[in-house]
DRENPA-459614 format. One record per residue: residue number from 1; residue in three letters; x, y, z of N, C-alpha, C in turn. Coordinates in Angstrom, 2 decimals, padded with zeros to 5 digits. Atoms other than C-alpha are relative to their C-alpha. Layout:
pt nr=NUM	rest=ala	n_xx=X	n_yy=Y	n_zz=Z	ca_xx=X	ca_yy=Y	ca_zz=Z	c_xx=X	c_yy=Y	c_zz=Z
...
//
This chain:
pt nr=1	rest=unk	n_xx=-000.74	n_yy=000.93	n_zz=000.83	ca_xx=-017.23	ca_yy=-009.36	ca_zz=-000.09	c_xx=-000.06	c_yy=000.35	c_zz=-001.48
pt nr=2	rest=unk	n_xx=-000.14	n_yy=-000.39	n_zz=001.21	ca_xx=-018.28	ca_yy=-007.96	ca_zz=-003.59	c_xx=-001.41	c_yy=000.92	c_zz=-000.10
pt nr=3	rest=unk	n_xx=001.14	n_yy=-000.72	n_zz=000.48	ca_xx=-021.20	ca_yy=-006.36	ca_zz=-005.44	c_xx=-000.47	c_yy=-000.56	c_zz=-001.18
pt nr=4	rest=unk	n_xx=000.93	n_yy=000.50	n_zz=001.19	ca_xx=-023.67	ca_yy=-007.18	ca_zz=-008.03	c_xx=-000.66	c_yy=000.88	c_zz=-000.78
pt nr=5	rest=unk	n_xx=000.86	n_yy=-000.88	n_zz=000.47	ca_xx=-025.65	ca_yy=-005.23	ca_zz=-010.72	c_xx=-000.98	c_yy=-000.81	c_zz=-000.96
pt nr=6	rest=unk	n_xx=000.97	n_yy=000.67	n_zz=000.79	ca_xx=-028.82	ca_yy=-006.89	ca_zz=-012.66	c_xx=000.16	c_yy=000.34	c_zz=-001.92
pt nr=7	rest=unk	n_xx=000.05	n_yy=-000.41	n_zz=001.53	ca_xx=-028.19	ca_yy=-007.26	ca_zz=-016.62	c_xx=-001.04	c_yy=-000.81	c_zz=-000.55
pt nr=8	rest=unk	n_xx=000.68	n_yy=000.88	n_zz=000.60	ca_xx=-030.13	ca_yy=-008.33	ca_zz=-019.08	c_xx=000.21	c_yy=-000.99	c_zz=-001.30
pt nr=9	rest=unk	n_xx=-000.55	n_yy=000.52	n_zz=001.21	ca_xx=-029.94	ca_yy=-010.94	ca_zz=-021.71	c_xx=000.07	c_yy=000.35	c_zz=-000.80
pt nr=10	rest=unk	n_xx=000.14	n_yy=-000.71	n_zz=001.27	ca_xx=-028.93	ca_yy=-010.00	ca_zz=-025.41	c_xx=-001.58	c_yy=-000.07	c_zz=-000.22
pt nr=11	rest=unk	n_xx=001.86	n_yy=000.04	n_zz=000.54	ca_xx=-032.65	ca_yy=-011.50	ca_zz=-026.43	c_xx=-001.19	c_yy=000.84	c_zz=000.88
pt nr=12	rest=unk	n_xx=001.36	n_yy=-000.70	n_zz=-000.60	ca_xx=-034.39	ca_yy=-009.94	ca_zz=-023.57	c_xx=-000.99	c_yy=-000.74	c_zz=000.71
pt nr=13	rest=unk	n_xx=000.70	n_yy=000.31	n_zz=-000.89	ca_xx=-035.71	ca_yy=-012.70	ca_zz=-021.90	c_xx=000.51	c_yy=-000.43	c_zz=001.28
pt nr=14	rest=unk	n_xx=-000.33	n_yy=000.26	n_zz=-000.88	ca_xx=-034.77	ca_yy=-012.72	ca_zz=-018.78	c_xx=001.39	c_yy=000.91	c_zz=000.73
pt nr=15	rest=unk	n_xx=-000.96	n_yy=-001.02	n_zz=-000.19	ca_xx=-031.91	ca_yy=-011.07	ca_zz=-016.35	c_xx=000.84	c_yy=-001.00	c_zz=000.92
pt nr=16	rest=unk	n_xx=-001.01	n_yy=001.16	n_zz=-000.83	ca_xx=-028.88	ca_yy=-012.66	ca_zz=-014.61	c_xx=001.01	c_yy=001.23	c_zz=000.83
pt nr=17	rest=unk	n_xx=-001.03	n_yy=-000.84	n_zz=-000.38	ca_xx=-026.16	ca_yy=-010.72	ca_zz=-012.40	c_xx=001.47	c_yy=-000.34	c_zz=000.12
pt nr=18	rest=unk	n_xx=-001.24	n_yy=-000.01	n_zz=000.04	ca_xx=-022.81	ca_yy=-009.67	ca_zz=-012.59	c_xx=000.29	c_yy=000.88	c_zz=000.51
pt nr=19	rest=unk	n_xx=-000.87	n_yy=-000.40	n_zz=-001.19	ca_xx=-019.99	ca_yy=-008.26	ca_zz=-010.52	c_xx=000.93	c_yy=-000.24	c_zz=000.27
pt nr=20	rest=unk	n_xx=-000.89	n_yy=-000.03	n_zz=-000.49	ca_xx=-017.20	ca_yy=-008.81	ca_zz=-008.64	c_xx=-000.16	c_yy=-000.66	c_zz=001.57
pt nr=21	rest=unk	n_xx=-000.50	n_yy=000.51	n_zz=-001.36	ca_xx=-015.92	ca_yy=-010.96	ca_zz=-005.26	c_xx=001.22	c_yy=000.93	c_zz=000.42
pt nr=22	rest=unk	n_xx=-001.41	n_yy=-000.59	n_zz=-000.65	ca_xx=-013.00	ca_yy=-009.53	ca_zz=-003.25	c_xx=000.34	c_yy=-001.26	c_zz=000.42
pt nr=23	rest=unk	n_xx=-000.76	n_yy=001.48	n_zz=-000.86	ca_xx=-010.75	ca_yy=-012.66	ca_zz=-002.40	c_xx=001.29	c_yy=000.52	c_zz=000.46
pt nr=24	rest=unk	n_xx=-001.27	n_yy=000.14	n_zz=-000.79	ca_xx=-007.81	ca_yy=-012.80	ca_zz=000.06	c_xx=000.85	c_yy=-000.90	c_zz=-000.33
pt nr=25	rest=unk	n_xx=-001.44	n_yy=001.31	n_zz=000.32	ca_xx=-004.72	ca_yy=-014.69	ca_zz=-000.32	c_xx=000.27	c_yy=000.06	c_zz=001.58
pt nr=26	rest=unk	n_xx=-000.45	n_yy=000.30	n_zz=-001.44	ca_xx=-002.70	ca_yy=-016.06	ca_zz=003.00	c_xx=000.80	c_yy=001.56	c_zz=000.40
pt nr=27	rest=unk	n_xx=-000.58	n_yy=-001.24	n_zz=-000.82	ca_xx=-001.05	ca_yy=-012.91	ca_zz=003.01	c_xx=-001.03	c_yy=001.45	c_zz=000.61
pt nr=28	rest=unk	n_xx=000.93	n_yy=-001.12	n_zz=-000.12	ca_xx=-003.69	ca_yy=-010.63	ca_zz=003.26	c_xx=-000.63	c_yy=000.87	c_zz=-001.30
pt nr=29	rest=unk	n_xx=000.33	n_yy=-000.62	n_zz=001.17	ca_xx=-003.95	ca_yy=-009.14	ca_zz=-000.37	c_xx=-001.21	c_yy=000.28	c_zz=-000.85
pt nr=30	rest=unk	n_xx=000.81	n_yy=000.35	n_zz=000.69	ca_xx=-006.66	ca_yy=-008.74	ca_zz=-001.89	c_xx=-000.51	c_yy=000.41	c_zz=-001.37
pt nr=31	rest=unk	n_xx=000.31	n_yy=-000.42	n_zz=001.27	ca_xx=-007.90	ca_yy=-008.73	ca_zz=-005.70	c_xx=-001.63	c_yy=-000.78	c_zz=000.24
pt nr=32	rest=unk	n_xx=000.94	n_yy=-000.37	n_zz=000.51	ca_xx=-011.16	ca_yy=-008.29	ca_zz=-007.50	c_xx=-000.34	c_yy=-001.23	c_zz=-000.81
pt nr=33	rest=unk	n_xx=000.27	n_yy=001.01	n_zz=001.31	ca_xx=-012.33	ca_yy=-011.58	ca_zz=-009.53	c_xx=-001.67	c_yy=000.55	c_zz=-000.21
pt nr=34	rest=unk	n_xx=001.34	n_yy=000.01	n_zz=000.57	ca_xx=-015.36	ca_yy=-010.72	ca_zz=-011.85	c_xx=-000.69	c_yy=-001.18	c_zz=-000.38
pt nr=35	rest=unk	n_xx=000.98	n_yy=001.08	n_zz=000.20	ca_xx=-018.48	ca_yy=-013.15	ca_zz=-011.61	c_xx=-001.09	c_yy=000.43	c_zz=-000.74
pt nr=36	rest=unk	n_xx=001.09	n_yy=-000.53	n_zz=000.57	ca_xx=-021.60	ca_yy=-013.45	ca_zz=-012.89	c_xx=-000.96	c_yy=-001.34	c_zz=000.59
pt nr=37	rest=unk	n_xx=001.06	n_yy=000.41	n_zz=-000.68	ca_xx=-024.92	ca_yy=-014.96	ca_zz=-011.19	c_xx=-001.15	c_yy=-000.55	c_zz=-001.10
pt nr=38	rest=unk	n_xx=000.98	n_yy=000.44	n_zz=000.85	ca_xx=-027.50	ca_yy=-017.29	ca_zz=-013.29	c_xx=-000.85	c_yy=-000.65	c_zz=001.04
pt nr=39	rest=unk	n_xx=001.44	n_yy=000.95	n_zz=-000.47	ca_xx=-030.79	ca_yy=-018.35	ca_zz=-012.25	c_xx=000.10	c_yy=-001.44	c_zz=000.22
pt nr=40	rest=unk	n_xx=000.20	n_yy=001.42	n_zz=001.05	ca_xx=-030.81	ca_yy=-022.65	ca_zz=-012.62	c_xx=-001.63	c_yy=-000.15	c_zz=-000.38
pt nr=41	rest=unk	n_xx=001.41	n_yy=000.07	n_zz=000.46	ca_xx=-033.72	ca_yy=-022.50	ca_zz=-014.84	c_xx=-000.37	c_yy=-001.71	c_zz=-000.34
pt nr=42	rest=unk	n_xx=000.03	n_yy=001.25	n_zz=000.44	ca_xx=-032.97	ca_yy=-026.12	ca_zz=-015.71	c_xx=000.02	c_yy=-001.34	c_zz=001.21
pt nr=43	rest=unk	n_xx=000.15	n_yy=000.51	n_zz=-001.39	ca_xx=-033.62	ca_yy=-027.61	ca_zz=-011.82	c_xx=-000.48	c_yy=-001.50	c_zz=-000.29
pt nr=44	rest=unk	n_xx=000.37	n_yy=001.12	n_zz=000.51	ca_xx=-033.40	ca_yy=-031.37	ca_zz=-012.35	c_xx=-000.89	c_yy=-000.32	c_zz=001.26
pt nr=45	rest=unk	n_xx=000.56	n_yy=000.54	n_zz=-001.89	ca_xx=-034.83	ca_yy=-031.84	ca_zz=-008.23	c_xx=000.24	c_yy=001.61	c_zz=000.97
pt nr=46	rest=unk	n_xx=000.34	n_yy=-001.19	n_zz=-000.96	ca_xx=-035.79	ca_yy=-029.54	ca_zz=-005.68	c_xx=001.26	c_yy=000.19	c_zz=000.75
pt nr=47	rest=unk	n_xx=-001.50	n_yy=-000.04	n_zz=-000.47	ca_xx=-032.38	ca_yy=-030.43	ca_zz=-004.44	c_xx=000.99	c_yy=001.00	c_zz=-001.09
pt nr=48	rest=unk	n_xx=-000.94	n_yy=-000.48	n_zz=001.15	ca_xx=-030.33	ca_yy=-029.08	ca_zz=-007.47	c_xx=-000.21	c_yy=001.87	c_zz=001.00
pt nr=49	rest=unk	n_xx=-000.19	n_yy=-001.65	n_zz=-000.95	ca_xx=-028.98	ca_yy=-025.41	ca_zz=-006.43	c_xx=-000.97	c_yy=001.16	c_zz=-000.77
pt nr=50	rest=unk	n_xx=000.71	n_yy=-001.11	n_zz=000.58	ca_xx=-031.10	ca_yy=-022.31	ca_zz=-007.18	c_xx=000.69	c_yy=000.72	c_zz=-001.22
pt nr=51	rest=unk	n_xx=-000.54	n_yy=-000.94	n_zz=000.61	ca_xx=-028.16	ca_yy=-020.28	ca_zz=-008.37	c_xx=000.96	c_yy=-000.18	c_zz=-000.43
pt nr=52	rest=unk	n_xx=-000.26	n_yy=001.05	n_zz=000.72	ca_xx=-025.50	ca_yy=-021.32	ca_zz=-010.49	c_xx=001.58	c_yy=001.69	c_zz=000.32
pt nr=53	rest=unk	n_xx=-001.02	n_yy=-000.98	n_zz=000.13	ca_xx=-021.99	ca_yy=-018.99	ca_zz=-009.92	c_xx=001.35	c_yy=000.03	c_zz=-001.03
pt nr=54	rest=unk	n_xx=-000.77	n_yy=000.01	n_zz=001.15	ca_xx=-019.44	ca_yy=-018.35	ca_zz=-013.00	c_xx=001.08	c_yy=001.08	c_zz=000.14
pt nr=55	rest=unk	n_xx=-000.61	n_yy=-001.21	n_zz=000.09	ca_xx=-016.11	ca_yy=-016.32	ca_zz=-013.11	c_xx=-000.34	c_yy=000.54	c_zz=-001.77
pt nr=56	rest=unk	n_xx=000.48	n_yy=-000.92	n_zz=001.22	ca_xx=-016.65	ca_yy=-013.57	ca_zz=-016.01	c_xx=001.29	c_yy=-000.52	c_zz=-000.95
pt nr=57	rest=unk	n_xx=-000.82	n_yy=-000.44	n_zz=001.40	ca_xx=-014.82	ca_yy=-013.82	ca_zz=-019.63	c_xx=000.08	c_yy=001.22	c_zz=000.62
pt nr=58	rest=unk	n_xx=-000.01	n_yy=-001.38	n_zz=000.55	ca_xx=-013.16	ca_yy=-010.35	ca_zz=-020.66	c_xx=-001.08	c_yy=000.07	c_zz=-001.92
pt nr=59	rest=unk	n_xx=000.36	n_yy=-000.44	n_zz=001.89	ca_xx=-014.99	ca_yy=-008.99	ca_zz=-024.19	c_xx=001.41	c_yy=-000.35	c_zz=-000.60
pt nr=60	rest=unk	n_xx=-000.85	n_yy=000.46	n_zz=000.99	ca_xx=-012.96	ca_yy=-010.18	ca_zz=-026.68	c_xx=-000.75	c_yy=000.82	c_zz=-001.53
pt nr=61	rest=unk	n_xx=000.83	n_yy=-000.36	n_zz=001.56	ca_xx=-014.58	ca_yy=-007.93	ca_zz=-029.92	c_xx=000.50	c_yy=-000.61	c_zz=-000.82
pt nr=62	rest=unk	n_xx=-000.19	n_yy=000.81	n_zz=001.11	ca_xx=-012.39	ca_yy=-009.98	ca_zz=-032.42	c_xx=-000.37	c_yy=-001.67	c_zz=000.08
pt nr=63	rest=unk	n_xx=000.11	n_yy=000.98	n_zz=-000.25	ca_xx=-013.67	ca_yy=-012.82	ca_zz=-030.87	c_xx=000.39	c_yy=-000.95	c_zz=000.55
pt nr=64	rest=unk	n_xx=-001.32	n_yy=000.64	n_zz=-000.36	ca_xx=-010.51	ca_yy=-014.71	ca_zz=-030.03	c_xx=-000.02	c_yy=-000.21	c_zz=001.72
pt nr=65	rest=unk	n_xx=-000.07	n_yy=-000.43	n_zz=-001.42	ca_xx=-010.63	ca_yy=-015.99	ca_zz=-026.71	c_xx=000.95	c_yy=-000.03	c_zz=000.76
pt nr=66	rest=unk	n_xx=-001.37	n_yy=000.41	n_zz=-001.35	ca_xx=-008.19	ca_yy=-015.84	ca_zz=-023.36	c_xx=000.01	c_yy=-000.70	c_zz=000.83
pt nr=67	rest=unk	n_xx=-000.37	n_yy=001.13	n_zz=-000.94	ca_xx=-006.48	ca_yy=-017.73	ca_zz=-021.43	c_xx=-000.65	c_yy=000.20	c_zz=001.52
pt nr=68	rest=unk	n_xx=000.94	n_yy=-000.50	n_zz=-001.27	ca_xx=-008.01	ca_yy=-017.52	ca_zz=-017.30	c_xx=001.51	c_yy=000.49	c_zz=000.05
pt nr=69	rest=unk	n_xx=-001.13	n_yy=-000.96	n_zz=-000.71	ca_xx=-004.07	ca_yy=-015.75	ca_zz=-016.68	c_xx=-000.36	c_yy=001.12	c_zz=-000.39
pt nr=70	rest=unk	n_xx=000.67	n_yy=-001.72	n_zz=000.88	ca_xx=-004.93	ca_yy=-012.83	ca_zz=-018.99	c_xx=-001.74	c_yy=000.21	c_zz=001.00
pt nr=71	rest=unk	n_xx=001.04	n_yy=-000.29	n_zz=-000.13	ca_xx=-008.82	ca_yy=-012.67	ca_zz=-017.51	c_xx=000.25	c_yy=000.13	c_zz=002.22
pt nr=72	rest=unk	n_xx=-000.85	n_yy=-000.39	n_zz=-001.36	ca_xx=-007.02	ca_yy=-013.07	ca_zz=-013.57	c_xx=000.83	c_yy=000.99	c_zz=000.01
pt nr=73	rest=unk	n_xx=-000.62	n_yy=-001.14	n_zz=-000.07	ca_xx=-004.70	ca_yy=-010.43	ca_zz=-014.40	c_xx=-000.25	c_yy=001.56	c_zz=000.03
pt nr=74	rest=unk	n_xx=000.81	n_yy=-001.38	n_zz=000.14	ca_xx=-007.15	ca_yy=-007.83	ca_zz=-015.35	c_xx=-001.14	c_yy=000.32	c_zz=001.08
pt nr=75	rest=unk	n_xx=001.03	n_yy=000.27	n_zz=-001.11	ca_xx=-009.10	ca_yy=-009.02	ca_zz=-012.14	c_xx=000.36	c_yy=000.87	c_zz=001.14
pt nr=76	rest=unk	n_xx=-000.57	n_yy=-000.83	n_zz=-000.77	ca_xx=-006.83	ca_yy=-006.70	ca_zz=-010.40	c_xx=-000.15	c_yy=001.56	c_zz=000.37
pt nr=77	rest=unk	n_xx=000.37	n_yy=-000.82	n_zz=000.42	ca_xx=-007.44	ca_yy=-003.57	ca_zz=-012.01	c_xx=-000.85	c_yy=000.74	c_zz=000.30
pt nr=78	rest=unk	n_xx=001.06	n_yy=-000.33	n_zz=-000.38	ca_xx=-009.49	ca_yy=-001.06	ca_zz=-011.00	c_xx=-001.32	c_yy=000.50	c_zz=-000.60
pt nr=79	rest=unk	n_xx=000.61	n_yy=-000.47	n_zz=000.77	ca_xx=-012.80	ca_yy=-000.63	ca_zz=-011.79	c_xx=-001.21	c_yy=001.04	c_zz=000.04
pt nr=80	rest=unk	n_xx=000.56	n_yy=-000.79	n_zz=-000.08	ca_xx=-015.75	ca_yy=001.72	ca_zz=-012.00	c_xx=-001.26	c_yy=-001.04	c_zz=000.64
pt nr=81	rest=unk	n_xx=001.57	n_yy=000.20	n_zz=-000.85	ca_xx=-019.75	ca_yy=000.91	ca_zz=-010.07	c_xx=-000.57	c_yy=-000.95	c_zz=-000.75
pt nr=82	rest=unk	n_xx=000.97	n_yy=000.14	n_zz=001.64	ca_xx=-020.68	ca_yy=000.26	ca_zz=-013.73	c_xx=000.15	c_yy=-001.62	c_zz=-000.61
pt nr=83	rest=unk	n_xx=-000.89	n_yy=001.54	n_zz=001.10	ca_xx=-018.31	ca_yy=-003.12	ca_zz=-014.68	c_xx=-000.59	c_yy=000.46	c_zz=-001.06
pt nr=84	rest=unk	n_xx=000.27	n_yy=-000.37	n_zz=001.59	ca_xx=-019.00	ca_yy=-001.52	ca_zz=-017.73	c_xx=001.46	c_yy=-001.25	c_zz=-000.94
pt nr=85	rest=unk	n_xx=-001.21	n_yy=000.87	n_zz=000.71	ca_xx=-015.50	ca_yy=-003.65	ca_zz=-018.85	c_xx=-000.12	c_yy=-001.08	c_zz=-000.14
pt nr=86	rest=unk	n_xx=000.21	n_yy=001.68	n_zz=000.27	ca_xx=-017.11	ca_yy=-007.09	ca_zz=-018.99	c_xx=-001.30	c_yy=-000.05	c_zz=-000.66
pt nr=87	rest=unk	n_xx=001.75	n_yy=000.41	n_zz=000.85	ca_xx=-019.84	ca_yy=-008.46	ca_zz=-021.27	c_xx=000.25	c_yy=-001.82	c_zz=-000.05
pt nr=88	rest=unk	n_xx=-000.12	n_yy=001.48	n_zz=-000.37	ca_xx=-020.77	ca_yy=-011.57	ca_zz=-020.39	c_xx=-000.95	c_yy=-000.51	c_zz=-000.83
pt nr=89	rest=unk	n_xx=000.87	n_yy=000.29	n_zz=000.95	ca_xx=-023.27	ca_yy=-011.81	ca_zz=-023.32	c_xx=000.54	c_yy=-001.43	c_zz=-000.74
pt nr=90	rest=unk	n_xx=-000.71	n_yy=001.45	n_zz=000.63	ca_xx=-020.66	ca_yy=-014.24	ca_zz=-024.96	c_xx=000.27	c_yy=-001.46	c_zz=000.50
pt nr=91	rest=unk	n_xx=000.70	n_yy=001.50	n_zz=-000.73	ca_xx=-021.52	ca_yy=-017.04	ca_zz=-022.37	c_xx=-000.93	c_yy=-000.25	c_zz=-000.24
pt nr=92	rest=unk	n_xx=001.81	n_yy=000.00	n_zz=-000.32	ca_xx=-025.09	ca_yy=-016.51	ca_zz=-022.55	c_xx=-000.03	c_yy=-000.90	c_zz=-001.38
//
């Protein structure tokens, strides 16, 4: 269904993962949505979920952010082992 690779936070404490799902549509198609995997360090009850799942921003270097059509559109695209093309630092 996808893949994951372990990053680490800008500050350094701690590591969260990111990646990619493969989703299907009714027709069969399938595209690439980039996620990213957080710990819940903030567990109000033993009930509350472990792991907390997020679709990825694109980098934006001027800052400026996008709409989810622009960040779905590029979800298509192919990419390298690396997701080197997402920084998800700007959630963190």
């Amino acid at each position: 269904m996808g893949a994951f690779w372990k990053r680490e936070y800008k500050k350094g404490d701690g590591t969260y993962l990111a990646g990619h799902i493969v989703l299907k549509d009714e027709f069969g198609a399938e595209t690439k949505q980039k996620v990213v995997l957080f710990s819940n360090r903030d567990k109000p009850s033993e009930r509350a979920p472990d792991f907390k799942l997020y679709r990825s921003k694109e980098y934006q270097p001027d800052g400026s952010s996008n709409t989810e059509s622009q960040a779905s559109d590029s979800s298509t695209d192919s990419q390298t082992d690396g997701e080197s093309s997402t920084s998800n630092e700007d959630i963190l």
